[in-house]
Kinemage of the C-alpha trace (Angstrom):
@kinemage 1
@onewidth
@group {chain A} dominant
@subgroup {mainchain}
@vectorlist {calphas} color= white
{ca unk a 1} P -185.848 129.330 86.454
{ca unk a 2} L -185.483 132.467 88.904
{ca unk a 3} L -182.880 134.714 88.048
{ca unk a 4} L -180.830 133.987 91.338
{ca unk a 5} L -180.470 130.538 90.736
{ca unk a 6} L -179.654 130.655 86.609
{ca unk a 7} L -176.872 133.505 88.231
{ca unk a 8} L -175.813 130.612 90.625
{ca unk a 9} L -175.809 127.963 87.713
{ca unk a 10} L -174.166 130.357 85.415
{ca unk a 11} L -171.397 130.726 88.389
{ca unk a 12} L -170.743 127.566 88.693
{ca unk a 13} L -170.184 126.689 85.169
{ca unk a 14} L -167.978 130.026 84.504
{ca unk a 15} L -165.970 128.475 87.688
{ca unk a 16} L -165.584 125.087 85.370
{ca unk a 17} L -164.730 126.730 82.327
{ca unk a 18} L -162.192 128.628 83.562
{ca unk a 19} L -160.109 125.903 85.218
{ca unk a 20} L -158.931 125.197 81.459
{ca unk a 21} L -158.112 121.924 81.748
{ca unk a 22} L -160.347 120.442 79.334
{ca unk a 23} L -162.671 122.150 75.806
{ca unk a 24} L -165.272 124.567 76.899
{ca unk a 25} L -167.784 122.957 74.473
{ca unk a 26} L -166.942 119.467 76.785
{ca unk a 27} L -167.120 121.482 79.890
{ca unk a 28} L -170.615 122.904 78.911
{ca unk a 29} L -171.668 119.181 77.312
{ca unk a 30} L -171.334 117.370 80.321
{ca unk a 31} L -172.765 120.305 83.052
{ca unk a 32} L -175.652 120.232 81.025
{ca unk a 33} L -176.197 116.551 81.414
{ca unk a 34} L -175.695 116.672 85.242
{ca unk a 35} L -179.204 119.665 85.027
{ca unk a 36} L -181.250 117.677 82.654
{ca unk a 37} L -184.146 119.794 84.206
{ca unk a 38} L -182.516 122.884 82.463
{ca unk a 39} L -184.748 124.145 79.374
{ca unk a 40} L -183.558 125.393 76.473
{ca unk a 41} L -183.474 128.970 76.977
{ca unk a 42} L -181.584 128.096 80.363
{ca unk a 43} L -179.046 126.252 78.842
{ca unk a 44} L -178.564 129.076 76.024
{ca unk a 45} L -178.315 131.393 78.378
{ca unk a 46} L -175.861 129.726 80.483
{ca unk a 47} L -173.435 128.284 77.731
{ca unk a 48} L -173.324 131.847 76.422
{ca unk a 49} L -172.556 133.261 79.716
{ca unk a 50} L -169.781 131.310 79.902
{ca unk a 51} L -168.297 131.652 76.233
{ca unk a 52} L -168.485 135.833 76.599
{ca unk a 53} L -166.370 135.357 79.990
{ca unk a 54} L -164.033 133.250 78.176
{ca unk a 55} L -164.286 135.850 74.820
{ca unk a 56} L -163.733 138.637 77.488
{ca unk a 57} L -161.579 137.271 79.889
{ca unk a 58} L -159.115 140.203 80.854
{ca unk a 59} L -161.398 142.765 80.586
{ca unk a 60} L -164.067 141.049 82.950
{ca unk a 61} L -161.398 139.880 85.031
{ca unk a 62} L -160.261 143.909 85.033
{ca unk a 63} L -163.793 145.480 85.612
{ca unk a 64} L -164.574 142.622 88.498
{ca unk a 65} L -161.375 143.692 90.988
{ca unk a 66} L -163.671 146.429 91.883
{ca unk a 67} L -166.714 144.036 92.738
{ca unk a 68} L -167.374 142.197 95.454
{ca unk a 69} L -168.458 138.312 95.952
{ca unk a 70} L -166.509 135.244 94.537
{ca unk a 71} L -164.876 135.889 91.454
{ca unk a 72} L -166.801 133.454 89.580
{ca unk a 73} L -170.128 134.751 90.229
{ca unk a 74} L -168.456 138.785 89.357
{ca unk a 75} L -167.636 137.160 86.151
{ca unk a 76} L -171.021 135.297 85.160
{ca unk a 77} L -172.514 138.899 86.101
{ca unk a 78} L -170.679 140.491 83.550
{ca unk a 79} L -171.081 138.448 81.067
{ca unk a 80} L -174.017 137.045 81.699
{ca unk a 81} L -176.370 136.559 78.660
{ca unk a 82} L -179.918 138.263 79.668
{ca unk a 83} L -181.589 141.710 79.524
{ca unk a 84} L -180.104 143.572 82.616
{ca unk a 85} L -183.249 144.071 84.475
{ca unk a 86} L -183.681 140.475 84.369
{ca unk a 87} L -180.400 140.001 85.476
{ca unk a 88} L -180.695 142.715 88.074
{ca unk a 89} L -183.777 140.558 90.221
{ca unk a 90} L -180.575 138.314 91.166
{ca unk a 91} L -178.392 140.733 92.548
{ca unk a 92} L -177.704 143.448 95.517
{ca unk a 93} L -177.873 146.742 95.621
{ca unk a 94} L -173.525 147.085 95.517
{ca unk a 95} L -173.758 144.766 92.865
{ca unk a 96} L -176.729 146.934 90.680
{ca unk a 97} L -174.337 149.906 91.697
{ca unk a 98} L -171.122 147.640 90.472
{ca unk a 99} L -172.671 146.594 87.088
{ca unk a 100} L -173.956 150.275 86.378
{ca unk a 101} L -170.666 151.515 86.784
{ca unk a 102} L -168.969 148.532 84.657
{ca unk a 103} L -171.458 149.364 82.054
{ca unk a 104} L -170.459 152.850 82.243
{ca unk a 105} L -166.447 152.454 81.289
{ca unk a 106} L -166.136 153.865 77.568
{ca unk a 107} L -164.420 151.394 75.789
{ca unk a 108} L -161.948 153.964 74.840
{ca unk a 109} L -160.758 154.820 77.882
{ca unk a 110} L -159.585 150.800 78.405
{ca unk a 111} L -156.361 150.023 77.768
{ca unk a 112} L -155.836 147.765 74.556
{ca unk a 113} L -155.371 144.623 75.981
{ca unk a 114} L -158.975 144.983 77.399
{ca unk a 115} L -160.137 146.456 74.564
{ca unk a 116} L -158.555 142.670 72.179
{ca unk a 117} L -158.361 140.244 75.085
{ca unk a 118} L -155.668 138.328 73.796
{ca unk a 119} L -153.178 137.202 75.270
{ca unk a 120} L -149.739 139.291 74.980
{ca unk a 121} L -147.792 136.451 72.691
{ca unk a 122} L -150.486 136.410 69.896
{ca unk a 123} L -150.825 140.140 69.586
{ca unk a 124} L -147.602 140.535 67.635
{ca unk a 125} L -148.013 137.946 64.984
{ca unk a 126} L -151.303 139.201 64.194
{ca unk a 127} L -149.859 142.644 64.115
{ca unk a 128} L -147.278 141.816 61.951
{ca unk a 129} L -149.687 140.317 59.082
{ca unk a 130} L -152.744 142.533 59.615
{ca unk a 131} L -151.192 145.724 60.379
{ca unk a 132} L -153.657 148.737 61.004
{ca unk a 133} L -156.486 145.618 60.385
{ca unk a 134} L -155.785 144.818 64.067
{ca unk a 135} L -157.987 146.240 65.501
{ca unk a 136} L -161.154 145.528 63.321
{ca unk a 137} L -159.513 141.550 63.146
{ca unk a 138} L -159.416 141.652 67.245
{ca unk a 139} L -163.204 142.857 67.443
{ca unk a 140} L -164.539 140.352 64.735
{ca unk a 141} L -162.571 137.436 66.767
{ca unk a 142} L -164.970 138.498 70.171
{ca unk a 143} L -168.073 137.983 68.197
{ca unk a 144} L -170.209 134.879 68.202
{ca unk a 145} L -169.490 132.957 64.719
{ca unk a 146} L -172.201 132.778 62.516
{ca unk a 147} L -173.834 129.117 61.492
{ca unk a 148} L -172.958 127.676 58.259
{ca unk a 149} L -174.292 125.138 56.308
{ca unk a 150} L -173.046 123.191 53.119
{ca unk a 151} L -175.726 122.048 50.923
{ca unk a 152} L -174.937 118.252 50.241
{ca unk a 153} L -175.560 118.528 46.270
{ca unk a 154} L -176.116 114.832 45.629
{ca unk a 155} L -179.413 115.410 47.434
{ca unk a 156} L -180.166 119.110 47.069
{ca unk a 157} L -179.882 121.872 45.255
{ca unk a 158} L -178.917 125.454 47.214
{ca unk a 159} L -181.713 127.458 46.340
{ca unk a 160} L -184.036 124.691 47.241
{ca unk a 161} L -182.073 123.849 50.879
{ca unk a 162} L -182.491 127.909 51.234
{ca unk a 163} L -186.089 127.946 50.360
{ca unk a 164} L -187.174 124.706 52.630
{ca unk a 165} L -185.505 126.488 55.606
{ca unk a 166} L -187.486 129.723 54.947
{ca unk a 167} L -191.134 127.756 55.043
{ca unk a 168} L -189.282 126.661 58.791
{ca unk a 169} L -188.858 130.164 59.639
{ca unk a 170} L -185.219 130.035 59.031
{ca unk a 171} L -183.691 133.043 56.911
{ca unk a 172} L -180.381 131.554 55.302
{ca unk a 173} L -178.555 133.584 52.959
{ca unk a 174} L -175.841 131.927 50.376
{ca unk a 175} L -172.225 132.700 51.465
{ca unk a 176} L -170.108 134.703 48.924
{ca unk a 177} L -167.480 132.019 48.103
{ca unk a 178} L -168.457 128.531 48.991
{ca unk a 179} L -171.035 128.490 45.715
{ca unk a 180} L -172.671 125.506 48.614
{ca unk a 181} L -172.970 127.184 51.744
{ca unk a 182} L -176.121 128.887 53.092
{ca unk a 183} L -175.439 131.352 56.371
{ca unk a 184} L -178.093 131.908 59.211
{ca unk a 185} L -178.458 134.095 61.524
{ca unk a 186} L -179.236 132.351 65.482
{ca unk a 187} L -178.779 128.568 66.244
{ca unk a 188} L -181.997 127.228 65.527
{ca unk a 189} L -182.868 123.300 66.131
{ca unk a 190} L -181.265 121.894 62.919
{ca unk a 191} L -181.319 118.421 64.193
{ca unk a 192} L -185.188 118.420 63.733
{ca unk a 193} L -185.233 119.865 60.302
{ca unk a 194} L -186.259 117.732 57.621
{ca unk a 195} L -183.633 119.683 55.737
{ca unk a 196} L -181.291 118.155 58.607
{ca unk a 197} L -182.308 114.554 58.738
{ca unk a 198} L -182.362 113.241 55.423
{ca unk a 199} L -178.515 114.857 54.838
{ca unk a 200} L -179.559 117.829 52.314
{ca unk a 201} L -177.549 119.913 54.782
{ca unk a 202} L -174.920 119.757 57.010
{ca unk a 203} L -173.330 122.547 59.486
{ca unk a 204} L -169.868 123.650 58.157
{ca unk a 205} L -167.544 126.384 58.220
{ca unk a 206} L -167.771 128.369 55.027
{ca unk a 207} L -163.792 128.251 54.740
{ca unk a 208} L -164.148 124.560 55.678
{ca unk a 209} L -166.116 124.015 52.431
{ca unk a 210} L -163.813 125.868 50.570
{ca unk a 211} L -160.600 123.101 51.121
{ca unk a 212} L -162.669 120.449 50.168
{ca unk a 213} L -163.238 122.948 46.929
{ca unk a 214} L -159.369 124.082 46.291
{ca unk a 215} L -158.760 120.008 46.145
{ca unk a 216} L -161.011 119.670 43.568
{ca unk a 217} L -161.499 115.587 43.590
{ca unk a 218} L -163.064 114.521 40.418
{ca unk a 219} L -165.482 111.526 39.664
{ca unk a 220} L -163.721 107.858 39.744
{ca unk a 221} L -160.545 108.963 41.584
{ca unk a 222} L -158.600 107.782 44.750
{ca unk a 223} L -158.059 110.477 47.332
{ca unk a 224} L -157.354 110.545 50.788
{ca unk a 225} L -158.500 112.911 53.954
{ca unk a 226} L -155.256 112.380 55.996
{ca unk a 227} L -156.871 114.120 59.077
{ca unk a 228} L -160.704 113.465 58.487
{ca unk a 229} L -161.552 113.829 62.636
{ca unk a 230} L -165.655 114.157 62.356
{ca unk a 231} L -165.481 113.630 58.912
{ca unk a 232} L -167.261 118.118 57.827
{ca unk a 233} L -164.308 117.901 54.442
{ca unk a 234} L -164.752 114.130 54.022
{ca unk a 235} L -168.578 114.455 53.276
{ca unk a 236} L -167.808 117.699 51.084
{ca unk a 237} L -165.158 115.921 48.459
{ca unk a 238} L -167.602 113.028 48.753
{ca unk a 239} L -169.974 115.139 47.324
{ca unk a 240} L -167.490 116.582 44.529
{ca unk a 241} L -166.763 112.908 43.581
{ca unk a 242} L -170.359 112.531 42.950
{ca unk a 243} L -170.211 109.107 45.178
{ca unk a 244} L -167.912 107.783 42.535
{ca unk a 245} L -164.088 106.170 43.383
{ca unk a 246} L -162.994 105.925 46.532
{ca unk a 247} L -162.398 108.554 49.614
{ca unk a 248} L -160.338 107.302 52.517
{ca unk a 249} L -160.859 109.307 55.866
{ca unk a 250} L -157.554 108.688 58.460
{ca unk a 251} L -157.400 109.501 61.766
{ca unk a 252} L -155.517 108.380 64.875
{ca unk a 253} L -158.636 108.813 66.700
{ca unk a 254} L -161.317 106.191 66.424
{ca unk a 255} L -163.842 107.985 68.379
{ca unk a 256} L -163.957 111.161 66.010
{ca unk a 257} L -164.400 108.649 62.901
{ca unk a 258} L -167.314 107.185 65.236
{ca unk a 259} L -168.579 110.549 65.115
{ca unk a 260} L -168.788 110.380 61.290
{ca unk a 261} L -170.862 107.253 60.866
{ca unk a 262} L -174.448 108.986 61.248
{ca unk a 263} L -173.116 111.902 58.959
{ca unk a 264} L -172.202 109.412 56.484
{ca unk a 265} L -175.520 107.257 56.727
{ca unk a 266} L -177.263 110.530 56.436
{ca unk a 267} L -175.303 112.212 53.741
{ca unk a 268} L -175.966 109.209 51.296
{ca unk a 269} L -172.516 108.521 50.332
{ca unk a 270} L -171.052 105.273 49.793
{ca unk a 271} L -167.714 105.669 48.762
{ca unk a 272} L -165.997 106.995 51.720
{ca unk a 273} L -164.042 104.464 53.743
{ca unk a 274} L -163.162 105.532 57.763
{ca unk a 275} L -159.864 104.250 58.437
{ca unk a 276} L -158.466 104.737 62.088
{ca unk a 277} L -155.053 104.658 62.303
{ca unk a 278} L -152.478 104.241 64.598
{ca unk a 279} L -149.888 107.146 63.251
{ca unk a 280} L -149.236 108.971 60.154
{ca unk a 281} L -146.247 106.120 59.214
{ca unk a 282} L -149.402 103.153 59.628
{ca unk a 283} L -148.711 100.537 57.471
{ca unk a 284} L -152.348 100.531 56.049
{ca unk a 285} L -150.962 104.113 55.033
{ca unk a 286} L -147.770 102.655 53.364
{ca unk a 287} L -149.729 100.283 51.278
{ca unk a 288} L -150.805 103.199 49.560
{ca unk a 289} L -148.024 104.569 48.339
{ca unk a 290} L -148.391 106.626 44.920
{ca unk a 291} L -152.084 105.659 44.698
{ca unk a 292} L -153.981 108.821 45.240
{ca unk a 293} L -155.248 111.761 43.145
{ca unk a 294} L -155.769 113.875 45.656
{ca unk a 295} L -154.755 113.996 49.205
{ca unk a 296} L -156.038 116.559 51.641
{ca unk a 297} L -153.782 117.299 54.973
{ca unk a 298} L -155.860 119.258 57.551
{ca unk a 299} L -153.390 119.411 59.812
{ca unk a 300} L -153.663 119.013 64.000
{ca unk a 301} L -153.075 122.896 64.886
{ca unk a 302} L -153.463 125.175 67.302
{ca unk a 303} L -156.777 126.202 66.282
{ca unk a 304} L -156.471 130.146 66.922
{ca unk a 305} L -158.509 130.408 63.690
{ca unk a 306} L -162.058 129.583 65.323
{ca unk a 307} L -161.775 132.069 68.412
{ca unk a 308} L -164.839 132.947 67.566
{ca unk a 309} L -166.449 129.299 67.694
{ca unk a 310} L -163.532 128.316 70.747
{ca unk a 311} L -162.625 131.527 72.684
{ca unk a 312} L -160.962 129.070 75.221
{ca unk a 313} L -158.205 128.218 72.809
{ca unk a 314} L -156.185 131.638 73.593
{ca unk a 315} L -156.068 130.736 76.986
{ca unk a 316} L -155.439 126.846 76.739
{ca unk a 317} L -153.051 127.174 74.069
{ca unk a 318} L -149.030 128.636 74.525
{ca unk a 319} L -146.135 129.145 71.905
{ca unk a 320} L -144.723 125.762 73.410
{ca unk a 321} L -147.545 123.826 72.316
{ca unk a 322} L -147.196 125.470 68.690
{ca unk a 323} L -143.608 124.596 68.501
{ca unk a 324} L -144.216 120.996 69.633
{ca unk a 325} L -147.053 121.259 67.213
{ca unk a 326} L -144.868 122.436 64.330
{ca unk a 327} L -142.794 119.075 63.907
{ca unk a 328} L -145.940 117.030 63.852
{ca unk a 329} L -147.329 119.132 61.594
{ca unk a 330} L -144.591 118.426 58.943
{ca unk a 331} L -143.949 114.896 59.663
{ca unk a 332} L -147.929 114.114 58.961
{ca unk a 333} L -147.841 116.588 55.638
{ca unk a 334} L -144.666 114.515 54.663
{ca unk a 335} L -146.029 111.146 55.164
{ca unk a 336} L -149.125 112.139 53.787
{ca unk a 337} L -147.622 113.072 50.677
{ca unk a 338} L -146.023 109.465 50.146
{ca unk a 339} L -149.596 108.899 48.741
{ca unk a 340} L -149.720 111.082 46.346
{ca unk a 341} L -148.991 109.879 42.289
{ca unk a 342} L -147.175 111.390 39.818
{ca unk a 343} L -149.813 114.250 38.331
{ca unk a 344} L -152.015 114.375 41.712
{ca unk a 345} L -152.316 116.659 44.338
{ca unk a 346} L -151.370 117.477 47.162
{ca unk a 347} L -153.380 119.958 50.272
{ca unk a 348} L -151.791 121.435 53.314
{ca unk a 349} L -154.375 123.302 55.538
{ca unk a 350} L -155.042 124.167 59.244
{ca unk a 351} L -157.721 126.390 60.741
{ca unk a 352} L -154.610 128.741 62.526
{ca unk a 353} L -153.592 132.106 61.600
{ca unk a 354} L -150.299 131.928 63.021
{ca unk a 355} L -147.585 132.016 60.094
{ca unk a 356} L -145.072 129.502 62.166
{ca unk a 357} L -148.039 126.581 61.517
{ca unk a 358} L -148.421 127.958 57.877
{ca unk a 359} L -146.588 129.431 56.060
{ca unk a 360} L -143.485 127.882 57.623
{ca unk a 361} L -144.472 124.058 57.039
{ca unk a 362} L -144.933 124.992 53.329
{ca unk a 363} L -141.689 126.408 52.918
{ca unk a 364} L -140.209 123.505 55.315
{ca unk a 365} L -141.760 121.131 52.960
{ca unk a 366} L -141.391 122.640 49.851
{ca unk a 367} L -137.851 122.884 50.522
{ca unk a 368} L -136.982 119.413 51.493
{ca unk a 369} L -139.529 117.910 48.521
{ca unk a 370} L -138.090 119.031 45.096
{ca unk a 371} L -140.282 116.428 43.350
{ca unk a 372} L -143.870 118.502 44.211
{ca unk a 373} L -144.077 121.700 42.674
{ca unk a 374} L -145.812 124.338 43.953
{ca unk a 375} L -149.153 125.981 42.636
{ca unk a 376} L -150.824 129.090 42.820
{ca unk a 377} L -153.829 128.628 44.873
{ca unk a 378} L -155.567 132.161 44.106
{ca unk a 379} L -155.513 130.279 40.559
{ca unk a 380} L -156.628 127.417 41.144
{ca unk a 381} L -159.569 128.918 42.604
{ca unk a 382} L -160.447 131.244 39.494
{ca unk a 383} L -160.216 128.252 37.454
{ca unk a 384} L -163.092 126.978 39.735
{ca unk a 385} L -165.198 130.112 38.684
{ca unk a 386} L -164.702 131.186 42.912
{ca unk a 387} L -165.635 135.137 43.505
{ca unk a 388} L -162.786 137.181 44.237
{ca unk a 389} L -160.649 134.114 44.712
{ca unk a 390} L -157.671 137.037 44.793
{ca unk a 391} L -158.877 138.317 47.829
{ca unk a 392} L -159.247 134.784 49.744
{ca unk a 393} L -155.462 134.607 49.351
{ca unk a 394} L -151.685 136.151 49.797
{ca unk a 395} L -150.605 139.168 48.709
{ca unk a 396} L -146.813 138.682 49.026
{ca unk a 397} L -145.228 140.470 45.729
{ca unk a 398} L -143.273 137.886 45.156
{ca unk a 399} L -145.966 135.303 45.063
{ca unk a 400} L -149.089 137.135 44.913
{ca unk a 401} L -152.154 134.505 45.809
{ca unk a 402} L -149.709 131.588 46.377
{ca unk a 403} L -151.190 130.543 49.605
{ca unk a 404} L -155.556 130.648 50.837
{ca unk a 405} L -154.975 133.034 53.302
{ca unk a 406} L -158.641 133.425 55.372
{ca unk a 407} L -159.291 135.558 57.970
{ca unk a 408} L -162.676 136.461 60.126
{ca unk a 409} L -162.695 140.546 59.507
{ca unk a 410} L -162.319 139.970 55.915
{ca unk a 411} L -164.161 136.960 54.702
{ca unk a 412} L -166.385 136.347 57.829
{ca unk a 413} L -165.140 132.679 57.817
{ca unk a 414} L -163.080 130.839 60.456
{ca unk a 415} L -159.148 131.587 59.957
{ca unk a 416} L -158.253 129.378 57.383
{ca unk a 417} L -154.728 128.765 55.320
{ca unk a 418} L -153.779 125.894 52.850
{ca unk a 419} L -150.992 125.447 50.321
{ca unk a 420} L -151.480 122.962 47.341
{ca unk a 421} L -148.994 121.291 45.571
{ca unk a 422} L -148.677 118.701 42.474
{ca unk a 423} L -146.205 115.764 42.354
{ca unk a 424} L -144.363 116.099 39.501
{ca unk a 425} L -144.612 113.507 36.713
């Protein structure tokens, strides 16, 4: 495609994105299947373009005042994903001059909210747990995540998942924590991958993998995904039951467990059972009262945690939603712990790093729920052999590694928290 008319494509869908009023990743989904004709270099190139506009927003938004044309196309110019003299065959001579002098701005000179491009309400919580980390946390949430896969270990083992993707030309290198996860570098075609197809791998989250770890489910058990949604943790504990017992995956949503049927036919399992539900108090949820092992809350959140993956969270999101999100948060964890039996246990998790949707519905819980006693996830994971399973958690002095506590500048995985609890017998 000439480079005026990917510019003009790459307009348009930075105009779409930024009306906010749906996901990007749905926004970009369904442009792309109004320009079937679009290759797929043209369609990286565009969905990229969009996602640094949305990373970047305030400082693009800054730089393009000076600029001239819409304010869509200023935007897709300065974000746009190509080498500039390929960009620069689609623009005038003000706009060469423009860019130039955009390109010229030290970043030190900016002032820090174009330097983070957050908005103003999330800077101080993350302040207040990162402290001087700030900065560094800010500049690792701007960056494109990289792609992780879990090795599904009732078909594979790692080190032969890692060597079958080398003889494809893919480099994967095993994460540090999740003793399943590989890490690559790029988005290559997956879906055509042998690897891929017959459900030795799947794409997940490194932190992901490591929930389904911290709630350990053993062979023969009963335990319960309260929030399953597409079903990444399901497969995971799956695995870790070593297709033994019986996994239930609840949702409210019966498209996102629809979304889990050809991961399940591919992963191999046959003991996980999709149940779509109408709310947490469901009375195919009542009817299993005290039955489960294990039970697994992944809570409906904010999502701030995967910036990097969702940049258009920070703008779609506001502390009203988290507050309204707050008391569903708690009433799911406590109807989801109705399931849990004497001796089993019990996982609170969210991919947010905002305290109020963390820390706060643990202590809300723990407080009201004297028969589940608390315990100490940092050991829970050293009993599992994890690396460093001090540093994926707390630090409070009082309860040093009481919480997982997983952040992108640190660990290089999503954001990440979960508290575990077991029901006392």
């Amino acid at each position: 495609m000439h480079p005026k008319a990917l510019l003009d494509a790459a307009t348009e869908l930075v105009r779409r994105v930024l009306l906010l009023d749906h996901p990007a990743d749905t926004v970009v989904s369904r442009f792309f299947r109004e320009h079937r004709a679009l290759g797929p270099r043209e369609r990286a190139t565009l969905a990229e373009t969009a996602y640094a506009v949305l990373r970047r927003k305030p400082l693009y938004e800054h730089l393009a005042r000076a600029g001239s044309g819409s304010r869509e196309r200023r935007l897709a110019i300065l974000g746009f994903h190509a080498p500039r003299d390929f960009l620069k065959q689609a623009l005038s001579e003000p706009e060469k001059a423009w860019l130039d002098a955009c390109d010229a701005v030290p970043p030190a000179e900016l002032a820090p909210e174009y330097r983070h491009n957050l908005p103003s309400w999330l800077v101080a919580p993350l302040r207040a747990q990162v402290g001087d980390e700030f900065d560094t946390l800010a500049a690792a949430l701007l960056e494109p995540a990289p792609l992780d896969l879990r090795v599904n270990t009732l078909k594979e083992k790692r080190a032969a998942a890692q060597a079958e993707l080398a003889q494809a030309a893919i480099k994967a290198i095993e994460t540090p924590y999740s003793p399943w996860g590989l890490r690559i570098d790029g988005k290559p075609a997956l879906q055509k991958l042998d690897a891929f197809t017959r459900g030795a791998v799947e794409v997940q989250d490194e932190g992901s993998q490591l929930l389904a770890l911290l709630l350990d489910a053993r062979r023969g058990e009963m335990v319960a995904d309260f929030c399953a949604g597409a079903g990444g943790k399901t497969l995971a504990i799956g695995a870790t039951m070593r297709n033994t017992g019986r996994l239930y995956a609840f949702d409210v949503s019966a498209h996102r467990l629809d979304a889990l049927k050809p991961r399940l036919a591919r992963s191999g399992l046959s003991n996980v059972h999709p149940v779509a539900i109408a709310h947490e108090r469901d009375e195919r949820v009542k009817r299993l009262k005290g039955k489960m092992d294990r039970v697994l809350v992944d809570a409906p959140c904010s999502g701030l945690g995967t910036l990097r993956r969702n940049p258009d969270l920070k703008w779609r999101q506001q502390p009203k939603d988290v507050a309204e999100l707050q008391a569903r948060q708690l009433a799911i964890l406590t109807s989801a712990a109705r399931l849990v039996k004497p001796g089993g246990r019990l996982v609170y998790a969210t991919c947010s790093v905002l305290p109020d949707e963390n820390e706060a519905i643990a202590a809300a819980f723990g407080a009201e729920h004297a028969d589940f006693e608390p315990l100490n996830v940092a050991e829970l994971l050293q009993a599992l052999k994890l690396p460093d399973a001090a540093a994926l958690c707390t630090t409070d002095a009082a309860q040093p590694g009481q919480y997982l506590r997983l952040w992108p500048h640190r660990h290089g995985t999503d954001g990440f928290f979960a508290a575990a609890w077991q029901r006392k017998g």
